[in-house]
C-alpha positions in Angstrom: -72.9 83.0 22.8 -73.8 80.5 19.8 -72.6 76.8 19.4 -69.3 77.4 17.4 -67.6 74.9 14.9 -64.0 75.5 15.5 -60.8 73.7 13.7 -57.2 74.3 14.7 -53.9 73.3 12.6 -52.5 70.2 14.3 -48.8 71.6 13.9 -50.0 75.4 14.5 -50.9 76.5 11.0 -54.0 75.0 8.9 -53.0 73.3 6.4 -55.4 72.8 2.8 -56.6 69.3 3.9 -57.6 70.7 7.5 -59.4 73.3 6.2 -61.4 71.4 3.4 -62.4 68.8 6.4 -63.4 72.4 8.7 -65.4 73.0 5.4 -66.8 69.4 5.4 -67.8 69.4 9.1 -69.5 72.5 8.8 -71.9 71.1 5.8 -72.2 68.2 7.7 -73.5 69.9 10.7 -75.8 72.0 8.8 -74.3 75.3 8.9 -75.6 78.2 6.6 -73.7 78.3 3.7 -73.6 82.2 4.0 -72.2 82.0 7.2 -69.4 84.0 7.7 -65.8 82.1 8.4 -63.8 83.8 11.5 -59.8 83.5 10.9 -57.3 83.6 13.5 -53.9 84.3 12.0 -50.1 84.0 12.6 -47.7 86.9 12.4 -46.8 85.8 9.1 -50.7 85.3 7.7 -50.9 82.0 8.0 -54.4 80.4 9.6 -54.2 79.3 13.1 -57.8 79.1 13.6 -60.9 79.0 12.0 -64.5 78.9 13.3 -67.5 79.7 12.3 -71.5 79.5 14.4 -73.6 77.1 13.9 -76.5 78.9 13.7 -77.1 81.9 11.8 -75.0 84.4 12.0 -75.7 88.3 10.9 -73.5 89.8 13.0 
């Protein structure tokens, strides 16, 4: 399983500044900018979760 970078909503759902700093830490840490972005979301669509590997990832 790869290294994952993973960012949760402090108050359950992600909010825009969360995400932007998920975005930031992932440049930070050197992950592919064509990495793909995983998204767990509420029953209503909003973002719980996001993560994404640190490595490449093709699959």
């Amino acid at each position: 399983m790869p290294a994952m970078l993973k960012f949760t909503g402090e108050d359950k759902d992600l909010t825009l500044d969360e995400l932007a700093a998920f975005i930031e830490a992932a440049k930070k840490a050197g992950v592919p900018g064509d990495n793909p972005i995983r998204a767990e979301l509420s029953t209503t669509g909003k973002i719980k979760q996001v993560e994404t590997a640190l490595d490449t990832d093709r699959e």
